[in-house]
N, C-alpha and C positions, 0 to 999 in steps of 0.2 A: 504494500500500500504506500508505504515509501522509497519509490523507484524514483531515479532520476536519471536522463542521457546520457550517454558517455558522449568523452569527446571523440572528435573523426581520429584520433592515433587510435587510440582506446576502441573502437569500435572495426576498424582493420584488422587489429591485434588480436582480438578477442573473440571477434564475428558474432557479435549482440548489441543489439541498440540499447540497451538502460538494465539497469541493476538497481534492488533495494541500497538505501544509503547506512554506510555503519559509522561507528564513530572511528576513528582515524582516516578518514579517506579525503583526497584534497578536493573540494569543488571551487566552481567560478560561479559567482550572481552574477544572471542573463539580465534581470528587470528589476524595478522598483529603486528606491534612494540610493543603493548599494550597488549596484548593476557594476561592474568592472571588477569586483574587490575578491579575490579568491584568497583561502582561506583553508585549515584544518577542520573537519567535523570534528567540534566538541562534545555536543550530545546530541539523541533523537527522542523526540516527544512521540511517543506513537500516538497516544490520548489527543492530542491537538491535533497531528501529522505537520510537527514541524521540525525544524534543524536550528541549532546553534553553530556558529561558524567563528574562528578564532578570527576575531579585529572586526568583527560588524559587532558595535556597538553604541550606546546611545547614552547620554547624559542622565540625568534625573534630574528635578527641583530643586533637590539637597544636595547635588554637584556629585555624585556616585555614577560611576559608571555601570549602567546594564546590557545584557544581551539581548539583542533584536531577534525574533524567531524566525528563519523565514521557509516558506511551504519548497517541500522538494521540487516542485515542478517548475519552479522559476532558476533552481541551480542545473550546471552542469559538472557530472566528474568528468576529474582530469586527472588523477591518480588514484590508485586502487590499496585500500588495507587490506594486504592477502595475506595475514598472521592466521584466517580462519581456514582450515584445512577442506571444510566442505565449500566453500566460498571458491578457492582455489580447483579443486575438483571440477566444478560446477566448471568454471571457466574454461579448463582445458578442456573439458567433453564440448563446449561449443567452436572452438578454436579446432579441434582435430573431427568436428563435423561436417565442416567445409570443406569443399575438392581446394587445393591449392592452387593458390591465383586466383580465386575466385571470389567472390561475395555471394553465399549462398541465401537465394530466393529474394534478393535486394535488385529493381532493374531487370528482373526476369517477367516473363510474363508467360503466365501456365496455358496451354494449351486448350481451346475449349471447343466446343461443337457449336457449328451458329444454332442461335436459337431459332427453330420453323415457327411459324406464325401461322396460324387459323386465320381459314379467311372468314369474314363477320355474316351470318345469315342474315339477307333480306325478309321481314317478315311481309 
């Protein structure tokens, strides 16, 4: 529920468009105040479905600094925390899925039967 794009290396490399987001993994903010700022995942809110991100921050009243939440589908990764061994797993079963040299089912286009059409009866 918390996936986010990878980026186009990331996405050659690995042969998947998006992954759930973990804490260590580096993303980039696409949109909103923050849009340029990449960053470490610090933590994941599943409850809210949001991210914390090392240096998106925001002031308070009382001069404190806080964390800004922001929703995974506005970041993108750009580096991957593969400390988890099913995470990693995962990744190489999509990587050695693919024929070589290829981008499997990206740009392809499946072969289909035209569709015949009924002709309409006149009543």
């Amino acid at each position: 529920m918390l996936a986010a794009p990878l980026s186009p290396e990331l996405r050659k490399r690995y042969n998947t468009r998006s992954l759930p987001v973990r804490k260590g993994d580096t993303a980039r903010i696409l949109r909103g105040d923050f849009a340029g700022t990449e960053g470490k995942v610090t933590g994941v809110n599943v409850k809210k479905f949001r991210l914390r991100i090392e240096g998106v921050t925001r002031e308070t009243a009382e001069g404190a600094s806080r964390f800004v939440s922001v929703h995974s589908s506005k970041v993108m990764l750009t580096k991957l925390n593969l400390d988890d061994k099913w995470r990693k797993e995962i990744l190489e079963s999509h990587s050695a899925s693919a024929p070589s040299g290829e981008k499997a089912g990206v740009g392809e286009e499946s072969p289909s039967k035209p569709v015949e059409t009924q002709p309409k009866k006149e009543a």
